[in-house]
C-alpha positions in Angstrom: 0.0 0.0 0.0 1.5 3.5 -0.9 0.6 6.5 1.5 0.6 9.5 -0.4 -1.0 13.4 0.6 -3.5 15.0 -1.7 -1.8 18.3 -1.9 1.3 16.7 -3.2 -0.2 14.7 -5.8 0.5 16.2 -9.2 -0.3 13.6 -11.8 -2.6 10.5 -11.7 -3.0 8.2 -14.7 -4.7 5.0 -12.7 -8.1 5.0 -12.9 -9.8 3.2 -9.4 -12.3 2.3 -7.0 -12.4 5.2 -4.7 -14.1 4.9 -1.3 -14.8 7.9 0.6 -14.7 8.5 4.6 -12.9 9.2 7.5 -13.1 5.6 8.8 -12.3 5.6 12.6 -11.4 2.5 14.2 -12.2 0.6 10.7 -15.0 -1.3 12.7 -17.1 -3.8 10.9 -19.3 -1.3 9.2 -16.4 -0.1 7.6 -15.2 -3.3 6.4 -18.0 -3.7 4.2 -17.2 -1.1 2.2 -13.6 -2.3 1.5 -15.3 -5.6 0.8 -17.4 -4.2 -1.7 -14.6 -2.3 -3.5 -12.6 -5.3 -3.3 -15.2 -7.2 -4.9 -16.0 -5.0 -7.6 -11.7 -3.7 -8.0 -11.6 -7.3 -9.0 -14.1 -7.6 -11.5 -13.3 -4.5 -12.8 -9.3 -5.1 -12.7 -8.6 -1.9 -10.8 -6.9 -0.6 -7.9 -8.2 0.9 -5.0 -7.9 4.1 -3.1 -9.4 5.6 -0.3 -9.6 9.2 0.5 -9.7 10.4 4.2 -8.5 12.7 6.8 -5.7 12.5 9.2 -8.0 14.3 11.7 -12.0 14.5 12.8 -13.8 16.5 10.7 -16.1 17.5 13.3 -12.7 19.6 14.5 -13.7 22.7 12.0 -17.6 22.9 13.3 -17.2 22.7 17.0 -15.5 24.6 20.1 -12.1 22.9 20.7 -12.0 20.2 23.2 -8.7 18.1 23.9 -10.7 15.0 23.4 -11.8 15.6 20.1 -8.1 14.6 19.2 -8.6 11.1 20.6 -9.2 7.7 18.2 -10.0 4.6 18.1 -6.8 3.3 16.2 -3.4 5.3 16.0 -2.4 6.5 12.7 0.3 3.2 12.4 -2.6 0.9 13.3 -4.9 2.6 10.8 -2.9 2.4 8.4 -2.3 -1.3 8.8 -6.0 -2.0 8.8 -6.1 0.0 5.4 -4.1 -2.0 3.7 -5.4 -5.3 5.5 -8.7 -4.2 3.7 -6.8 -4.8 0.5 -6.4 -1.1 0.0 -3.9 0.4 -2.8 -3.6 4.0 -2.5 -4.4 5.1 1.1 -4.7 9.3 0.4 -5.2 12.3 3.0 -6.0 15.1 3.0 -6.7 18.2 5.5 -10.2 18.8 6.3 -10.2 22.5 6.4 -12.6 25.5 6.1 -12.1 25.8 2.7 -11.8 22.9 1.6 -15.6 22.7 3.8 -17.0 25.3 1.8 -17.1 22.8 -1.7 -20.3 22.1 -2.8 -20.7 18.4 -4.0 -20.6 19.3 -7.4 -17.5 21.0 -6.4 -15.8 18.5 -4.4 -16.5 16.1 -7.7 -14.8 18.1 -9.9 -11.6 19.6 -7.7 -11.5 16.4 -5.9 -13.2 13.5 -6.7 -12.1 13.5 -10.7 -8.3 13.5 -9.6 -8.3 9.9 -9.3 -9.5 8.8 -12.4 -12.6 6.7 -10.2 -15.1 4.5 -12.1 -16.9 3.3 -8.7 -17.1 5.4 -6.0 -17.9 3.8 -2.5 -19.7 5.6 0.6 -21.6 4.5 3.3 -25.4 4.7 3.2 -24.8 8.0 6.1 -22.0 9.4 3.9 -22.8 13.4 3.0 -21.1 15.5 0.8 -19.9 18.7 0.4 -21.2 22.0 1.6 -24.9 21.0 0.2 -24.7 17.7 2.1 -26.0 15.9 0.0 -25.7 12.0 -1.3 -23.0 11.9 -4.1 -24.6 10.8 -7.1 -22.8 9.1 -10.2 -22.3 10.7 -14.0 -20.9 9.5 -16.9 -17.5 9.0 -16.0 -18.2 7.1 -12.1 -20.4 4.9 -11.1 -21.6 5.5 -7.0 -22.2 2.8 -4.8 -23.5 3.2 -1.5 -23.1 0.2 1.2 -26.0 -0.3 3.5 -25.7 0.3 7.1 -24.3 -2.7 9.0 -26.1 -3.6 12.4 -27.1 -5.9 14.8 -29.1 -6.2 17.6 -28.5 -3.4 19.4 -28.6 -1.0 16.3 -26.2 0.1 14.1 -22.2 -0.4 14.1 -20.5 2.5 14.8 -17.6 4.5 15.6 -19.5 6.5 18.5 -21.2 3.2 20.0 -17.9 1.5 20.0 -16.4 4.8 21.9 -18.8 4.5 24.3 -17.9 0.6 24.8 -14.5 1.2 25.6 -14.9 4.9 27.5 -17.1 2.3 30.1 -14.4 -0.5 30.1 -17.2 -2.9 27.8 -13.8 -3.8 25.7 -15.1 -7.5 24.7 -18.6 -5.6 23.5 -16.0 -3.0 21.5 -14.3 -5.9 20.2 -17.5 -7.6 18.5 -18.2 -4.4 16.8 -14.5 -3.5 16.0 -14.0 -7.0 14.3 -10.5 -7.3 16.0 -9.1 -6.8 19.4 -8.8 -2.6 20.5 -5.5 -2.1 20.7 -2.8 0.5 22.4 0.9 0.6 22.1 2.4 2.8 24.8 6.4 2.7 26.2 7.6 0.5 29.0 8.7 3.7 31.9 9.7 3.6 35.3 6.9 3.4 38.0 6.7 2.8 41.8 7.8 -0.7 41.0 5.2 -1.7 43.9 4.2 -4.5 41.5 7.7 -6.6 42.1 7.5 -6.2 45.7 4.1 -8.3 46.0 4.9 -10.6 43.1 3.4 -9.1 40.1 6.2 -6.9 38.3 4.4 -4.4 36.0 5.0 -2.5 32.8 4.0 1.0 33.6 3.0 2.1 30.0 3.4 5.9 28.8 0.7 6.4 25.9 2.0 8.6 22.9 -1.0 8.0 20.9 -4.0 10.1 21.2 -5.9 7.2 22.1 -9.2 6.5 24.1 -8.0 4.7 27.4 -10.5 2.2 28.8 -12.5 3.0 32.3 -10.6 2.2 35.4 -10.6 -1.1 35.9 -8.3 -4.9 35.6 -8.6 -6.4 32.4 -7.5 -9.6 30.4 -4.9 -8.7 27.7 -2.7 -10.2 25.3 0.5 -8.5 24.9 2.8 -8.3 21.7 6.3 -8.6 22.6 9.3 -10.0 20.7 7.2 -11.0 18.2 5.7 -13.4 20.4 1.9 -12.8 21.8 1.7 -13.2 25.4 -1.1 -13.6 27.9 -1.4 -11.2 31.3 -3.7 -8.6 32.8 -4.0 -4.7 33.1 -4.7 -2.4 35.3 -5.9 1.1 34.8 -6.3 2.7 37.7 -4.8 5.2 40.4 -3.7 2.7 42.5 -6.0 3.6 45.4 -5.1 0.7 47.8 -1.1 2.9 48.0 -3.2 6.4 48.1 -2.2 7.3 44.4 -3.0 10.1 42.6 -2.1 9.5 39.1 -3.9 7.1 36.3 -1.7 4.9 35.5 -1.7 1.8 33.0 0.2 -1.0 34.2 0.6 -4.5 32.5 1.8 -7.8 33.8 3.0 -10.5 31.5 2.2 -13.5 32.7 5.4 -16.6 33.1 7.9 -13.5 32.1 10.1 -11.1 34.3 11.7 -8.8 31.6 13.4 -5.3 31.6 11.2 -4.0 29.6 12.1 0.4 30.4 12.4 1.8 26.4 10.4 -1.2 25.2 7.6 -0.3 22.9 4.7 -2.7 24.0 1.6 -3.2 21.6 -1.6 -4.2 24.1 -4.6 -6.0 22.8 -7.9 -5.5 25.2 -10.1 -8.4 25.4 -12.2 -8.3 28.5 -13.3 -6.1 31.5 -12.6 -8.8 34.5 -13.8 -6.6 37.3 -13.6 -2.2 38.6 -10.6 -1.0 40.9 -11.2 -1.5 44.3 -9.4 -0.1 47.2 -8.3 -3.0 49.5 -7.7 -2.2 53.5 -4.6 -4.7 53.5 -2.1 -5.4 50.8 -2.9 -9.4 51.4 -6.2 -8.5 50.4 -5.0 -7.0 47.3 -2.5 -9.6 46.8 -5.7 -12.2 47.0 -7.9 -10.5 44.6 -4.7 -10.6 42.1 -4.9 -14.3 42.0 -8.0 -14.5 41.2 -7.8 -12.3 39.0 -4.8 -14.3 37.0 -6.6 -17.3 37.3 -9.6 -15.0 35.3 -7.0 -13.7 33.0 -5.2 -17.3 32.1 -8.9 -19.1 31.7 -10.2 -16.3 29.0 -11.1 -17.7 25.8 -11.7 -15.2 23.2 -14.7 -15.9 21.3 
């Protein structure tokens, strides 16, 4: 897959399938769009591209707040799910004011045309342009709009799925996502309270802006060396030692690594239970078994 940036592009001679969207998180109502272009790139014996943003669009409508930055997938992770949903060409560009201000008959012309598209892919919610209206097709594209993916609960979507995690639901998240949420943060020094009661922790530093789970301990798998390990989280302030700052700390289960400077990749698969504050550090200590022998047992489904 080649990542290139619309405002660099100067010549284009590959006509595609060009899907449309900002696509955060990639969740299972996205994927049937790529599906649908792969189907029809196929048939058709074309690439395909997809044209988003690097940032929310919602970012040029509404007052500022810090989390409008945050996502469901970093930019590397997106990335890889673009490309594992047989993407091509994965193009940004900057949502701005201006750019804003196209009407859809606009945007086909300064935008759309670029590329050469004989399908163009949206979802059934897409809107475009100033006008916001549904794109429709002319002689040189054809536009094909996916149906909304649901189930029982309604339909898939980034905002439910933020929700899910926001509240610690991560196995509920997962089912919608179609893969396990994921964060990759860097292995930094903590209390190192863990090693002195058996459990040594990574104490993770989070680059990404990325939505962190609710307080809580959860079953992970952990991505390290190439190898994907078992263990369990906890997000938390670690009441039981009077803490004051949220921390996210990860035991690998069976290994007792240096880890400081490591980059580790965590995969969230379920909520086992909320942060408690325990009178004793036994108590604690007894909780955390039971909470390993949670952790080992977890099947993912």
């Amino acid at each position: 897959m080649k990542t290139l940036y619309f405002d660099e592009i100067e010549n284009w001679n590959e006509p595609t399938v060009l899907v449309l969207g900002y696509f955060d998180g990639l969740h299972r109502g996205h994927q049937a769009l790529f599906a649908e272009a792969k189907k029809l790139a196929a048939v058709l014996n074309l690439k395909i591209a997809v044209l988003t943003f690097p940032e929310k669009p919602t970012l040029i409508f509404q007052k500022f707040e810090p989390d409008m930055l945050l996502k469901l997938t970093s930019d590397k992770k997106r990335e890889e799910l673009f490309a594992e949903n047989g993407v091509d060409y994965l193009i940004f560009k900057d949502f701005t004011s201006c750019f804003a201000k196209q009407t859809a008959e606009e945007f086909s012309k300064n935008v759309l045309d670029k590329f050469l598209p004989k399908v163009v892919i949206t979802g059934f919610d897409h809107k475009t342009g100033s006008d916001m209206t549904q794109l429709k097709g002319n002689d040189q594209y054809k536009v094909v709009v996916v149906p909304e993916v649901s189930d029982e609960k309604g339909k898939i979507s980034s905002t439910r799925i933020r929700e899910l995690v926001k509240t610690g639901d991560i196995a509920s998240a997962n089912a919608l996502l179609g893969y396990p949420y994921e964060i990759t943060g860097i292995v930094v020094h903590g209390f190192a309270r863990g090693r002195t009661i058996g459990y040594p922790t990574a104490n993770l530093a989070i680059k990404d802006f990325i939505h962190i789970p609710s307080p809580g301990v959860y079953t992970v798998d952990v991505l390290l060396q190439g190898e994907r390990q078992r263990g369990f989280a906890s997000i938390g302030y670690n009441e039981t030692f009077n803490g004051k700052e949220k921390t996210v700390e990860i035991h690998i289960f069976d290994k007792d690594l240096d880890l400081y400077g490591e980059k580790l990749t965590v995969l969230w698969l379920d909520k086992i239970r909320d942060m408690i504050k325990f009178e004793s550090v036994d108590a604690l200590i007894a909780q955390m078994k039971e909470d390993e022998k949670k952790a080992r047992q977890y099947q993912e489904k």
